[in-house]
C-alpha positions in Angstrom: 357.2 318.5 0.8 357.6 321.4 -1.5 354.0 322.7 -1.7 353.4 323.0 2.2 349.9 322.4 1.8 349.0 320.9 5.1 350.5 323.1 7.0 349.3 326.4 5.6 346.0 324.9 5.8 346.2 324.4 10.2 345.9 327.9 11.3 348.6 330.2 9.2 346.5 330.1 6.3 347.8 333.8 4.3 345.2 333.2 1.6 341.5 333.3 1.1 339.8 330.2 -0.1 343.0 329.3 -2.6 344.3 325.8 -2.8 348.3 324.9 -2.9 350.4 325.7 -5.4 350.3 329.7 -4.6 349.3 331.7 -8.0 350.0 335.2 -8.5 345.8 336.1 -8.2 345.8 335.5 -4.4 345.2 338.1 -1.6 348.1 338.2 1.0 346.7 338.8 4.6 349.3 339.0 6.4 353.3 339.4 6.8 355.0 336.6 5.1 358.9 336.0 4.4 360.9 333.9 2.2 364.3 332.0 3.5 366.6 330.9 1.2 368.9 328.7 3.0 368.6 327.0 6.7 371.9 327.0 8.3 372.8 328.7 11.2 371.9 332.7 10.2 369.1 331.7 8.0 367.6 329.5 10.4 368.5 332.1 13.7 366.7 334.5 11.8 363.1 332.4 11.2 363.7 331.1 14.6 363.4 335.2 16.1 361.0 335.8 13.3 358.5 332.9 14.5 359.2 334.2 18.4 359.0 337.9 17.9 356.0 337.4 15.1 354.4 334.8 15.9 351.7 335.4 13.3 354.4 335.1 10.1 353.9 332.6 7.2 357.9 331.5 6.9 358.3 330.0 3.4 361.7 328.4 3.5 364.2 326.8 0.8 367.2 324.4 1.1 369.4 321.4 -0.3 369.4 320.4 3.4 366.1 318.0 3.6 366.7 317.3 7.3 366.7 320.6 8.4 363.2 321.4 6.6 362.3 318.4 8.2 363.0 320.4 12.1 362.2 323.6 11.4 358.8 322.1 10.3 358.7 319.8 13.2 359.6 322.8 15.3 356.6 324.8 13.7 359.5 327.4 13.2 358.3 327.6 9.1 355.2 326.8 7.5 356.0 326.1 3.9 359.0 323.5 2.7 360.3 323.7 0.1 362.8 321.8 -2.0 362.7 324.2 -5.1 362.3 327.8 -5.6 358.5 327.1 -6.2 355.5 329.9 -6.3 355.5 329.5 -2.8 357.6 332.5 -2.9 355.0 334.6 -4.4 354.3 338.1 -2.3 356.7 337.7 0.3 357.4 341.4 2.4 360.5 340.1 2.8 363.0 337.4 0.7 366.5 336.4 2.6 369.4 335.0 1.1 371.2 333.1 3.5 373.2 330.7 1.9 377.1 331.0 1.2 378.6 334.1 -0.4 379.1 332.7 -4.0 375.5 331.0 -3.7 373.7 333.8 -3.2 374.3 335.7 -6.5 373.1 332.6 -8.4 369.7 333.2 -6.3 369.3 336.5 -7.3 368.1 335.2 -11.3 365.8 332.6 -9.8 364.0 334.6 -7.8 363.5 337.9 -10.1 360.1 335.8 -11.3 358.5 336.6 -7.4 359.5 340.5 -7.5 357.1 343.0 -6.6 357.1 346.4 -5.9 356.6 346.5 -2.3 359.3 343.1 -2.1 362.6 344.2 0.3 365.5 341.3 -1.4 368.4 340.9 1.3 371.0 339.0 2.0 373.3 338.2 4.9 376.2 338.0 3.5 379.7 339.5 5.4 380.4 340.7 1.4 378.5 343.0 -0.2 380.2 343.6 -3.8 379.9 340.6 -5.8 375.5 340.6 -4.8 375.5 344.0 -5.6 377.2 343.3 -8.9 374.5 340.9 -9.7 372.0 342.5 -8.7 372.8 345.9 -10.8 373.0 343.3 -13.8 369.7 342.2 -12.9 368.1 345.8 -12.7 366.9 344.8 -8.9 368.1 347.9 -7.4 364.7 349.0 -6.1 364.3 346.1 -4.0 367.7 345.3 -3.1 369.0 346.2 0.5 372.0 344.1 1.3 372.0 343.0 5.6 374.8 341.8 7.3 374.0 340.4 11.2 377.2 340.7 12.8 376.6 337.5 15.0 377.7 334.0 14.6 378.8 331.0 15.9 382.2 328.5 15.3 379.4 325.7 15.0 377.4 325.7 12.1 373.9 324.0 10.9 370.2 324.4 11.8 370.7 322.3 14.5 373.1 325.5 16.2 370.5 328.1 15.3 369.0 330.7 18.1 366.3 333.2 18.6 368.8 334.7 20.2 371.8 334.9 18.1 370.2 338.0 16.8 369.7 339.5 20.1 372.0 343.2 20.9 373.6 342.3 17.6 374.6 344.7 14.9 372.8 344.0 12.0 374.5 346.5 9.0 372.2 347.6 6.4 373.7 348.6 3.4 370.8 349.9 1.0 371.4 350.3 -2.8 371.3 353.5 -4.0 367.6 353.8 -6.2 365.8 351.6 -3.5 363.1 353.8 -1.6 363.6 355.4 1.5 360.1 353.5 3.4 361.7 350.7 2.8 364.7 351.4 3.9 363.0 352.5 7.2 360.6 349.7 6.9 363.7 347.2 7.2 365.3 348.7 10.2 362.1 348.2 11.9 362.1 344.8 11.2 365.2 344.2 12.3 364.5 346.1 15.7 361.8 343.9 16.1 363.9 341.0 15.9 365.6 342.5 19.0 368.9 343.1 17.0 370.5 347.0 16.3 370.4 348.0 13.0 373.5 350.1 11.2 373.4 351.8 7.6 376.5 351.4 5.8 377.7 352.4 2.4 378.5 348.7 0.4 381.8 349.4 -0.1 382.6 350.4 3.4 381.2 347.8 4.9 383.3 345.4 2.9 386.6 347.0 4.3 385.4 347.3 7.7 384.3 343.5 7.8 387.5 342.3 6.1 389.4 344.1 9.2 387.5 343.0 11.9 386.2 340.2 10.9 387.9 338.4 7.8 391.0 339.4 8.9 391.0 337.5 12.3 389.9 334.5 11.1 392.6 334.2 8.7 394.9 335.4 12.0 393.4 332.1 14.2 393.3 329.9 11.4 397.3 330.8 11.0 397.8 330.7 14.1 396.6 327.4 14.4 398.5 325.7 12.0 402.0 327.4 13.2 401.5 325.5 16.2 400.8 322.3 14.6 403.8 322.7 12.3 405.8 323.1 15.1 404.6 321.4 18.0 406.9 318.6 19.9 406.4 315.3 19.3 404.9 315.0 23.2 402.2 317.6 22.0 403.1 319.9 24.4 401.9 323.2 22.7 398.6 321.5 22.0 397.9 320.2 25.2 399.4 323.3 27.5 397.5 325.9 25.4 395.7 327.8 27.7 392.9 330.1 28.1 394.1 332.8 26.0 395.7 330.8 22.6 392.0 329.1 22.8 390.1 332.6 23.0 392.2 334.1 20.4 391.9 331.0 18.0 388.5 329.5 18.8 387.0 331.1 15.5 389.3 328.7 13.4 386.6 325.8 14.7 384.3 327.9 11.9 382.9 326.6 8.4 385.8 326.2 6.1 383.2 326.5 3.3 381.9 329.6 4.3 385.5 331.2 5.1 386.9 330.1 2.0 384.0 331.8 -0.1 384.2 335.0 1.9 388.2 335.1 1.3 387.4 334.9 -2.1 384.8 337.6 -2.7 386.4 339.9 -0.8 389.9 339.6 -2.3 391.0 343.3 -2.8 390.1 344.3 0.5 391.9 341.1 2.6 395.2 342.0 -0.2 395.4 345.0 1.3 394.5 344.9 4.6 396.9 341.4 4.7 399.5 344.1 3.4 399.1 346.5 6.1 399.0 343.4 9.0 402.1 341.8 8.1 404.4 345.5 8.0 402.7 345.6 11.1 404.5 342.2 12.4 407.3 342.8 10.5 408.0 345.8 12.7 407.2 344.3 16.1 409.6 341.5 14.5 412.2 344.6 14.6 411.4 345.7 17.8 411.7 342.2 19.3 414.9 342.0 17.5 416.7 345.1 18.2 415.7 344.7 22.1 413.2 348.2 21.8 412.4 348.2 25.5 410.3 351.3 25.3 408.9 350.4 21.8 407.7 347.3 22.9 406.0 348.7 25.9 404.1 350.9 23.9 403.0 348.5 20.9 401.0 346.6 24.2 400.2 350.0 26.0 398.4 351.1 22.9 396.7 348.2 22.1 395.4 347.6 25.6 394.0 351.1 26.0 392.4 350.8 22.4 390.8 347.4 23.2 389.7 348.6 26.8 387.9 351.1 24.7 385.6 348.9 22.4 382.0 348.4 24.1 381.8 345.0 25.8 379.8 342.6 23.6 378.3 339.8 23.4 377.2 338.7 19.7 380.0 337.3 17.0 381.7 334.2 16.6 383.8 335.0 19.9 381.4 335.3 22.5 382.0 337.0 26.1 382.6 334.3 28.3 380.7 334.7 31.8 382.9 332.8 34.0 384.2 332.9 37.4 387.4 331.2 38.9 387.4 329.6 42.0 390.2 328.1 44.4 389.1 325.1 46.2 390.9 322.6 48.3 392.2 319.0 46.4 389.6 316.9 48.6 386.6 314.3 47.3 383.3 316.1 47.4 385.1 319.8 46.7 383.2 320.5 43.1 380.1 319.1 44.4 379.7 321.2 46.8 380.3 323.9 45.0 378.0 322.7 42.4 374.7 322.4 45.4 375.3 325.7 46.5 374.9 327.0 43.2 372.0 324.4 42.2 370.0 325.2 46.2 370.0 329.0 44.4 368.4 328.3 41.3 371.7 329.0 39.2 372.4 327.0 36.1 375.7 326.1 35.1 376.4 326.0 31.3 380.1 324.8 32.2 382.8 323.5 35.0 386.0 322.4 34.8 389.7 322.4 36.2 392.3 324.5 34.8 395.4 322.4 34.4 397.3 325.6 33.1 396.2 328.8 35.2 397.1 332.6 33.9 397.2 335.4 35.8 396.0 334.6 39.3 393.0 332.6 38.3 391.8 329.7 40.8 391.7 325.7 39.7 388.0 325.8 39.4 386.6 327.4 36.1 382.5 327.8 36.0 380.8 329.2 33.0 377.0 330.6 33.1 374.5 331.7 30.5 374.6 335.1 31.4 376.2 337.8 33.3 373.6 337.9 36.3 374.0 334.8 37.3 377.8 335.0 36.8 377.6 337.8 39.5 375.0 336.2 41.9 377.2 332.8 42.1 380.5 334.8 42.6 378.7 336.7 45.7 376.9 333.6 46.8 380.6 331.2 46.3 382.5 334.5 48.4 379.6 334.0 51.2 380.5 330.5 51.8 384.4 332.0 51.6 386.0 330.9 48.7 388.3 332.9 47.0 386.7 333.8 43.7 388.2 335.5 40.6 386.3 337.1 38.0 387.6 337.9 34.3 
């Protein structure tokens, strides 16, 4: 399975008259990129790869047997491998896309299939322990680290998208010797993939991804466990939670693997930005405590003119929900109807539900869509046939 020799020989043939395994000899004709790793980024990324160049040779690595086994079947790669083989052999582009920690131990296999005109990335949400290795390594020149700011709380090839990349940031953070064409070169490629790319300085980036990012997850998965620790022997906490405990903690349904070795690599950062969160609640703690009317009012004033601030957005492990909230009347046939009206209009519905515990003056009936258009079409469409709709 590792030589993909039948499949390089069907139509995405990159060399001329050469038989499997690769040497270093042969003549590359056109773009092809190496994958190390399969799981949801890696394989998000040769999934919008294979849709946005359809004409790449995707050479792809993992552990995982079954998902080579679907992106093959899916004609989403062409080579599979189960080794770091000569397959790898002038690749345009090599991604790492495996855990944190696993990454760096890539790096020394794969210094054998460097070339001058090579970009080496990663997309790791930590940038200092690769870029350790890779100084160590002398790969500077070919080394610009990538971080996609998308994601999912599933994980696997089996939860990868095209479209995972799609509006997303993608942070580029370029060592300091690697040449400014490729550099450029990069950014294309990642425009092409239909995400937005952003150059950062290494070090940066890790501090700005520990706040907004590494920091909330270890927020949720807190979170989480205070309410286990403490829930009532009826469950009540678990089964009243309501819309907004689940938004605020559905990133803690993320890999614990992955979150574990991202904690890990980036301990200095999360020490001090931990540092800085709990004076934080320590002083709301005093606020709370002391009865500070006025400085409670602003702690949530502030925060909800700051947050109303941010750009809406849709990539990330929490994702923009495009829902709508309807009241309907308690009677056999209600949802259904509801449900033909939207179907007769060629609107899918990615959701639908009752809301046992309602907040702020949202209706019983919770539909979620795929996107916001249809979101707004059904909410004009439901207020036609007068229902009282709410929108978030």
């Amino acid at each position: 399975m590792n030589s993909g020799q039948g499949r390089l020989n069907l139509g995405r043939s990159i060399f001329k008259n050469t038989p499997s395994p690769i040497s270093k000899s042969e003549v590359i004709v056109q773009m092809k990129v190496g994958l190390i790793g399969l799981g949801l980024i890696g394989g998000s990324i040769a999934k919008a790869i294979r849709q946005y160049e359809p004409e790449a040779v995707i050479v792809a690595f993992d552990t995982n047997k079954e998902a080579l086994a679907s992106a093959t079947q899916e004609s989403v790669i062409d080579v599979a491998c189960t080794s770091l083989d000569d397959n790898f052999y002038h690749c345009d582009y090599i991604f790492l896309c495996t855990p944190v920690s696993s990454n760096t131990s890539y790096l020394k296999q794969l210094k054998s299939y460097v070339h001058k005109d090579l970009i080496l990335t990663d997309v790791g949400s930590v940038k200092a322990p690769i870029y350790e290795e890779v100084k160590a390594l002398h790969l500077e020149a070919y080394f610009i680290g990538g971080h996609p700011m998308t994601g999912s709380e599933k994980s696997g090839y089996n939860n990868a998208k095209a479209m995972l990349l799609e509006n997303a940031y993608y942070i580029l953070t370029p060592s300091k010797t690697v040449r400014q064409e490729k550099v450029e070169r990069y950014q294309s490629f990642v425009e092409t993939l239909k995400a937005i790319p952003i150059l950062m300085d290494a070090e940066e980036h890790d501090y700005v991804t520990g706040t907004i990012s590494h920091l909330p997850h270890l927020i949720a998965a807190n979170l989480v466990n205070l309410v286990k620790d403490n829930d009532t022997k009826e469950q009540y906490m678990k089964n009243l939670a309501a819309g907004g405990f689940k938004d605020l903690t559905r990133i803690a349904s993320s890999s614990p693997t992955m979150w574990e070795h991202i904690c890990l690599n980036n301990q200095e950062n999360l020490s001090k930005i931990l540092e800085q969160f709990i004076d934080a609640l320590t002083k709301t703690r005093e606020l709370v405590d002391a009865g500070d009317s006025e400085g409670l009012h602003e702690l949530f004033e502030t925060s909800r003119d700051y947050r109303d601030s941010m750009p809406e957005a849709t990539v990330g492990p929490i994702k923009k929900d495009y829902a709508l909230y309807c009241d309907i009347i308690d009677e056999a046939g209600g949802i259904a109807a509801i449900a033909t009206i939207l179907a007769s209009n060629n609107l899918n519905i990615r959701n639908i539900g009752i809301v046992h515990n309602r907040e702020f003056e949202e209706g019983v009936l919770r539909i979620e869509f795929y996107d916001e258009p249809s979101s707004r079409k059904a909410a004009e469409l439901l207020q036609k046939f007068r229902y009282t709709v709410y929108e978030r």
